[in-house]
C-alpha positions as CSV (number, residue, x, y, z in Angstrom):
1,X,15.6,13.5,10.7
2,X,14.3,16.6,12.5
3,X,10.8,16.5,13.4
4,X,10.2,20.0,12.1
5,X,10.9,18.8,8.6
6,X,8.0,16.7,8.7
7,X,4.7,17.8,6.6
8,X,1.1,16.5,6.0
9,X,1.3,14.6,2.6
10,X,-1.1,16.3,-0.1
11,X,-4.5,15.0,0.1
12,X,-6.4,13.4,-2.9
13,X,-9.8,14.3,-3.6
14,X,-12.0,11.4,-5.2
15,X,-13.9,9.4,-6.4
16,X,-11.3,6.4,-5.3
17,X,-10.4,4.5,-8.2
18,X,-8.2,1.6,-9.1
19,X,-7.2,0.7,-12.8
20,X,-5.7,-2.0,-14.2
21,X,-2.0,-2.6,-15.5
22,X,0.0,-4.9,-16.9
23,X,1.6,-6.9,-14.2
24,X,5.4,-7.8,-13.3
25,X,5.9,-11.1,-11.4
26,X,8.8,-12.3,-9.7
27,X,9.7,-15.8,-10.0
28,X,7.7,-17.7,-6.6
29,X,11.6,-18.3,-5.2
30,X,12.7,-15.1,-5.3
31,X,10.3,-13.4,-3.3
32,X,10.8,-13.3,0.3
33,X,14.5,-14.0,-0.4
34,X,16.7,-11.7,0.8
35,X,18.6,-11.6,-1.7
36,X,16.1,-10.1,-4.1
37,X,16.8,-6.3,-2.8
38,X,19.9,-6.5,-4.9
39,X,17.6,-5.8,-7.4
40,X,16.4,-2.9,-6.8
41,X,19.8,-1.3,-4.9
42,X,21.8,1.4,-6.0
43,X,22.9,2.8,-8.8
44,X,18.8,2.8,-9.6
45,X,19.7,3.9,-13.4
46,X,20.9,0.4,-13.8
47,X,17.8,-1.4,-12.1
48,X,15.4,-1.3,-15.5
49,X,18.5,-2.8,-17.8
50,X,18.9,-5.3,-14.6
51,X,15.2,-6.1,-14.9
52,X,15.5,-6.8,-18.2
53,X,18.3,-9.1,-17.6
54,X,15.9,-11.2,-15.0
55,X,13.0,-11.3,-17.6
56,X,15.5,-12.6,-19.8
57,X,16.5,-15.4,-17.5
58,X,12.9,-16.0,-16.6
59,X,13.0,-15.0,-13.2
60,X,10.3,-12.0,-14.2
61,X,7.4,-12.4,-16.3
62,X,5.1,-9.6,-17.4
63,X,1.2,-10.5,-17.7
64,X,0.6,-10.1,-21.4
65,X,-3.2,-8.2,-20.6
66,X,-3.8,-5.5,-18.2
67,X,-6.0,-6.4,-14.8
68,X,-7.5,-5.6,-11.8
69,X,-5.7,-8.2,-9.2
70,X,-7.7,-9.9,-6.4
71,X,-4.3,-10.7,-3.9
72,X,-4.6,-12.8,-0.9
73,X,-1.6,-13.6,0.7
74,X,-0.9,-15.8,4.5
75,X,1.5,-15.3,7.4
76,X,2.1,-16.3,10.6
77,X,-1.4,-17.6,10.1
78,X,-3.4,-14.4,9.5
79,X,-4.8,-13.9,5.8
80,X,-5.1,-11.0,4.1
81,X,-6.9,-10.3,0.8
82,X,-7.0,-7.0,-1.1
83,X,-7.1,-5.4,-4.4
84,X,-4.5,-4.3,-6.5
85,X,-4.7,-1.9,-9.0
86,X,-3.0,1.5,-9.8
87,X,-4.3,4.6,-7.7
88,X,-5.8,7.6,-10.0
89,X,-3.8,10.5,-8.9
90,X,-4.8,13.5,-11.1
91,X,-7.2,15.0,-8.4
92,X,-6.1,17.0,-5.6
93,X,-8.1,17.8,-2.7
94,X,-7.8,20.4,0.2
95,X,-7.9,18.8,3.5
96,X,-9.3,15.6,5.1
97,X,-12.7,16.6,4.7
98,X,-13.4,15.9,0.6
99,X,-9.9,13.6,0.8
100,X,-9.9,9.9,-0.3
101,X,-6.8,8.8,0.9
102,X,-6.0,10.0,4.6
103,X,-2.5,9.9,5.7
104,X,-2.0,9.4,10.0
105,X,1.5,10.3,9.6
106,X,3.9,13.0,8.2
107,X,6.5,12.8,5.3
108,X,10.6,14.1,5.1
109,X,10.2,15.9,1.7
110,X,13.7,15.0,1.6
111,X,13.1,11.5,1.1
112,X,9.8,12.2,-1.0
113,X,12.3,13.8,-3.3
114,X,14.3,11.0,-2.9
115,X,11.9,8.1,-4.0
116,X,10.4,9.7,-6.6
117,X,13.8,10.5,-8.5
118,X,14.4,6.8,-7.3
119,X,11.2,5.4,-8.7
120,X,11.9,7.2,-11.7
121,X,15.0,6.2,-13.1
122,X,14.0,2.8,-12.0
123,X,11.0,3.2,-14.4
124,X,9.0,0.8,-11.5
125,X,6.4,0.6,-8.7
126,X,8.4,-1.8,-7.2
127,X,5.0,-2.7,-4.8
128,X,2.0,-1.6,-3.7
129,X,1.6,1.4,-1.3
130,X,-1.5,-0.4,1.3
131,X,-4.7,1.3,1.7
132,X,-7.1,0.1,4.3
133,X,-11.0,0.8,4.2
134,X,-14.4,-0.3,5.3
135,X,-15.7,-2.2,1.9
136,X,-19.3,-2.6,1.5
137,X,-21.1,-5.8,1.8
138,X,-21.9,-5.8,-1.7
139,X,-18.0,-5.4,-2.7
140,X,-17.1,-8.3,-0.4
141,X,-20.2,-10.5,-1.6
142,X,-18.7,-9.6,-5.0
143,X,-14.7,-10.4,-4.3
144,X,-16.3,-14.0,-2.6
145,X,-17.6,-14.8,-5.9
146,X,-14.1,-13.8,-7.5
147,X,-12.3,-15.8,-5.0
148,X,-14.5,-19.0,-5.2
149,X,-13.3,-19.5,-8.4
150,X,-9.3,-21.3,-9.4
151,X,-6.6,-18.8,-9.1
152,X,-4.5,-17.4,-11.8
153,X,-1.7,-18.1,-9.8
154,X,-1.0,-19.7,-6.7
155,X,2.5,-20.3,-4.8
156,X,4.6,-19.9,-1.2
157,X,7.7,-17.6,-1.8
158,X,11.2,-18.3,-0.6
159,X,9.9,-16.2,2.8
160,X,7.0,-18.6,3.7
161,X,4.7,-17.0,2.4
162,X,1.5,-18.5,0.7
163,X,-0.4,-16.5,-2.2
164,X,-3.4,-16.4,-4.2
165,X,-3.5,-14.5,-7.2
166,X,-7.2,-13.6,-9.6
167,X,-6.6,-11.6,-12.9
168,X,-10.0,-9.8,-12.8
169,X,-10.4,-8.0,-16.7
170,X,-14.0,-9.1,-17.1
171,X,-15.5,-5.4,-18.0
172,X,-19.0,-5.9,-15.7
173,X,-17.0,-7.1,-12.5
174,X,-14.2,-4.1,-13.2
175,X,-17.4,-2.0,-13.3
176,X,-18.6,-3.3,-10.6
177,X,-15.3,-3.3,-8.1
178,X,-14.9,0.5,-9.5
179,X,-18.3,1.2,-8.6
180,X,-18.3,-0.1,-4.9
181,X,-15.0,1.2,-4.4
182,X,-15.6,5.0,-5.5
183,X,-17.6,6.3,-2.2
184,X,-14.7,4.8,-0.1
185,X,-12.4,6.8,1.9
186,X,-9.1,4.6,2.3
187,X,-6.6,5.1,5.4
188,X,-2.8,4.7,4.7
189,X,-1.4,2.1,6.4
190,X,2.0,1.9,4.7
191,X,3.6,4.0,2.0
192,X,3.3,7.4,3.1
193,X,6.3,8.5,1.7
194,X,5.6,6.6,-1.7
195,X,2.5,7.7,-1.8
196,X,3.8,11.4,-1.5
197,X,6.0,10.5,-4.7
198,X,3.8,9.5,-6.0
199,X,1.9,12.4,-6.2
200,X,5.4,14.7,-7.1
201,X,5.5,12.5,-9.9
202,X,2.2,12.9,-11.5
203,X,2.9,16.6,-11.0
204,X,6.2,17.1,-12.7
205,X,4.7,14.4,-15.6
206,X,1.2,15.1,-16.3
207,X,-0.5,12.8,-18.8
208,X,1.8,9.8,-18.4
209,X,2.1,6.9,-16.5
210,X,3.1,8.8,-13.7
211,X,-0.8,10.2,-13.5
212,X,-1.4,6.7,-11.2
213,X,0.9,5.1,-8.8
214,X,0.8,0.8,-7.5
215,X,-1.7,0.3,-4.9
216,X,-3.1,-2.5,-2.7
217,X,-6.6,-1.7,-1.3
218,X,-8.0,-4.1,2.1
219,X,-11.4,-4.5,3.3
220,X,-10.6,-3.5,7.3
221,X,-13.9,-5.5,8.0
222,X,-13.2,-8.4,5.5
223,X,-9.5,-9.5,6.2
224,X,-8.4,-6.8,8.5
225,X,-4.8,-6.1,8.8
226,X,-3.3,-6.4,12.2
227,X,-1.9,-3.2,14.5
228,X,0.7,-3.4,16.4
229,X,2.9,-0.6,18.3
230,X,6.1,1.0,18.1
231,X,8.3,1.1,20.9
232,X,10.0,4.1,22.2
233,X,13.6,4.0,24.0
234,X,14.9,7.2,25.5
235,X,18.8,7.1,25.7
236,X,20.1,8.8,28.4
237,X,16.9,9.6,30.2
238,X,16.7,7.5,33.9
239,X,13.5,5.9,34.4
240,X,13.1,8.2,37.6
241,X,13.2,11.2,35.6
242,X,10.5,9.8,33.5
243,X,8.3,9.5,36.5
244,X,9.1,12.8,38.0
245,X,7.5,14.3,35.0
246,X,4.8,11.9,35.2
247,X,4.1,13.0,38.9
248,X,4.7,16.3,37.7
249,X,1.5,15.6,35.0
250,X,-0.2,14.4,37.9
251,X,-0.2,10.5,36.4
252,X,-0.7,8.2,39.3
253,X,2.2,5.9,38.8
254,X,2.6,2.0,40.3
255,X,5.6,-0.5,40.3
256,X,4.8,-4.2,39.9
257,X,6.6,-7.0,38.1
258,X,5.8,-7.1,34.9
259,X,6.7,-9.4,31.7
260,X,8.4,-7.8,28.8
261,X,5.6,-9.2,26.3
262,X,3.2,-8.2,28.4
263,X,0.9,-5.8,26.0
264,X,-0.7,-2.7,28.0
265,X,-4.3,-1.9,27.9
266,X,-5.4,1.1,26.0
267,X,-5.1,3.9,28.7
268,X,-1.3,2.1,30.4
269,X,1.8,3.1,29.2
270,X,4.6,1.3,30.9
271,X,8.1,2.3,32.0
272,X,11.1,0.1,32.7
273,X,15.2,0.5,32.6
274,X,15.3,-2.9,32.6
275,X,15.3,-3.9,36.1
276,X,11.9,-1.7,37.6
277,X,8.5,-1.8,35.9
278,X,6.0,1.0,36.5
279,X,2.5,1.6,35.4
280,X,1.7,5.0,34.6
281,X,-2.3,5.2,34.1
282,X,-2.8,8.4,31.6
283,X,-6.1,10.4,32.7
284,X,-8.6,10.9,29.7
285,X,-6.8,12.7,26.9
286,X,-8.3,13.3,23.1
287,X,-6.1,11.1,20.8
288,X,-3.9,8.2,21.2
289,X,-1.0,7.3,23.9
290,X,1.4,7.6,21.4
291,X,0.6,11.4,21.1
292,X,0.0,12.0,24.8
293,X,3.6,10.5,24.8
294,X,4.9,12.9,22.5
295,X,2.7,15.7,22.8
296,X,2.8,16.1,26.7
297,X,5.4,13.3,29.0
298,X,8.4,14.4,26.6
299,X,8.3,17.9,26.9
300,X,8.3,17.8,30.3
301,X,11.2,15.5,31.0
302,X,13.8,18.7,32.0
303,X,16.5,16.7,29.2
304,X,15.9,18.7,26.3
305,X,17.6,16.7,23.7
306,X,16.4,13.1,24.6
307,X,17.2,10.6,21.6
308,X,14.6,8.5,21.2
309,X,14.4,5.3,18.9
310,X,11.6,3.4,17.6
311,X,11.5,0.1,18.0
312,X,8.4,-2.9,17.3
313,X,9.9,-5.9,19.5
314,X,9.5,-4.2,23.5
315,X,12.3,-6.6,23.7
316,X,14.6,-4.9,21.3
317,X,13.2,-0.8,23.4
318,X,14.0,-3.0,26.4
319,X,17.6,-3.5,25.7
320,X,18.2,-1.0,23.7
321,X,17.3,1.5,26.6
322,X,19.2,-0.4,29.4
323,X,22.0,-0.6,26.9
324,X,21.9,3.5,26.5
325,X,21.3,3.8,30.5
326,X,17.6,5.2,29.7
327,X,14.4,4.5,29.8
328,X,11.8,2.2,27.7
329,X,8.6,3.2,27.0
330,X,6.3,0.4,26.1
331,X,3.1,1.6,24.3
332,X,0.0,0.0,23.7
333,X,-0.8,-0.5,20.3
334,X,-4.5,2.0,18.6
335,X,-7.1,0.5,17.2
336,X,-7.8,1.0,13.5
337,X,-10.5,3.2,14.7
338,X,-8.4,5.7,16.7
339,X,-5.4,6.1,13.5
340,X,-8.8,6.9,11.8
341,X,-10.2,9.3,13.8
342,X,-6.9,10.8,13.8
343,X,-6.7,10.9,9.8
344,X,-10.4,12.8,9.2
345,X,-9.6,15.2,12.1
346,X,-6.3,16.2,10.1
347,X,-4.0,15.2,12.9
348,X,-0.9,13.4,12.7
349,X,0.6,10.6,14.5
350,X,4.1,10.9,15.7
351,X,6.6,9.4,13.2
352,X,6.7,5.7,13.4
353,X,3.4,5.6,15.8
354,X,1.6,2.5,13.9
355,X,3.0,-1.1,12.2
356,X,0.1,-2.5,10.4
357,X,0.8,-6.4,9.7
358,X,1.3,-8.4,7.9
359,X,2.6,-7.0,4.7
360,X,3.4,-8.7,1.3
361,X,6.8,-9.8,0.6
362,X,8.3,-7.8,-2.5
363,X,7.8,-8.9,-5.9
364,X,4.5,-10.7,-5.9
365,X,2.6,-7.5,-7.9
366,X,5.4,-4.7,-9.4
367,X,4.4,-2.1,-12.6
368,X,6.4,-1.1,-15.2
369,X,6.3,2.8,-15.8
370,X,7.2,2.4,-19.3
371,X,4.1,-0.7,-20.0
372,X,1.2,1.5,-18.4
């Protein structure tokens, strides 16, 4: 996609609020398993009669009374806990300044279009979009007390997995989460694009289910999610061109050996073809190295048309980039506090400039747009 079809998603003005729904539950063995995406594949008219078919079979089951969900799930052995809910949509707001949700990135409204005729004839939130903010110690002191108690459901999916599920309907702690979480302002870590559907939904179907979309909201200073970076490789592009424009920039460049895995400090973006390693040392810039990447080193390599692909493993940007005869360029991953920063200032990152992990597999929490 062309980078000039991307926009700012719309903002939503708050207060932030969460409501319960009816949950949809996959079977513990079929989430995680590969096979599951079937489900939800093309032709999407047919997914709601094939849902039907796997409640049938008892491979779905729909919680009979609406909740608030306390969701803590465990991989690679980091924990995450959050709360799930569906995101009030009816209010818009302006800019980043009266916003509730900030978006970091832009949206294809191509492919907004896309998942929202797609989550439509689906009649489904297949899974949470995931919202990060700084809770408030009484919200955490309150989700402990919530947490101390048995789950409602407790499992490790086909994917490894483990879960911990609380159906939270008592009217005082709902109160309570709603009132802790109003003030917050939540960061988008993943689901821009659904989140942008979202919102086209709710505004071609006022006063229906679409007026709230499937959301997952995580304390940053409770169970914080981890950031990682995404890889560029530039195909075509020879790593001494790369640091011809970087001399050019006046970016004192070094060569060492380095090891792939090797994750570069904040301020160190490094260059390889797969044979060389350099070191280029960016001077103090506003924003992150992804945009200083994007913003400044690309347009002054001379190749006008570089293709550039995004990869997470600096492995995979590694060989993908000596495969192409180009140039990897191995970023070092912002703190939750920069892709913040860049979010209340309005910015956005380049496309694909964040990977927050870990995420939950599909199917634990899904909601049914004709149940509410």
């Amino acid at each position: 996609m062309d980078a000039s079809d991307v926009v700012t998603p719309p903002y939503l003005a708050g207060p932030l609020s969460l409501l319960p729904f009816a949950a949809q539950l996959l079977q513990p063995s079929r989430i995680g398993d590969p096979g599951t995406g079937r489900l939800f594949a093309r032709p999407y008219r047919s997914v709601h009669a094939r849902l039907r078919h796997w409640r049938e079979r008892g491979w779905i089951t729909t919680d009979p009374h609406p909740a608030i969900y306390l969701h803590e799930y465990s991989s690679a052995g980091r924990t995450v806990r959050g709360i799930v809910g569906t995101l009030e949509l009816g209010q818009r707001g302006t800019g980043p300044a009266m916003s509730r949700v900030l978006p970091h990135e832009g949206i294809h409204p191509a492919q907004v279009d896309e998942l929202a005729a797609r989550m439509g004839e689906m009649r489904l939130n297949p899974a949470p979009i995931l919202l990060v903010h700084r809770g408030s110690p009484a919200l955490r002191r309150l989700l402990g007390d919530i947490s101390a108690a048995p789950p409602t459901r407790q499992f490790e999916d086909a994917g490894g997995q483990r879960h911990r599920l609380w159906a939270v309907r008592a009217p005082e702690e709902l109160a309570a989460i709603q009132d802790e979480i109003a003030p917050s302002r939540a960061l988008i870590a993943d689901g821009h694009h659904r989140y942008a559907a979202y919102l086209r939904m709710q505004a071609e179907s006022p006063g229906t289910d679409a007026d709230s979309g499937l959301a997952m909201l995580v304390d940053h200073v409770d169970t914080p999610l981890q950031l990682h970076a995404i890889h560029r490789a530039l195909a075509g592009v020879r790593l001494d061109r790369a640091l011809d424009a970087l001399t050019t920039l006046g970016v004192p460049v070094e060569f060492r050996p380095v090891a792939v895995a090797a994750a570069p400090d904040a301020a160190t973006l490094l260059l390889t073809d797969g044979h060389r390693w350099a070191l280029a040392r960016l001077p103090p810039h506003p924003g992150t190295v992804v945009e200083y990447v994007h913003d400044t080193l690309l347009p002054a390599i001379e190749r006008r048309s570089q293709r550039v692909s995004h990869h997470p493993d600096p492995e995979e940007a590694v060989s993908t980039a000596h495969r192409r005869r180009g140039t990897a360029l191995i970023l070092p991953a912002p703190t939750f506090e920069q892709v913040l920063e860049v979010a209340v200032a309005g910015r956005l990152l380049p496309e694909k400039a964040t990977s927050f992990q870990p995420k939950p597999h599909l199917g634990v929490l899904m909601r049914s747009l004709n149940d509410g």
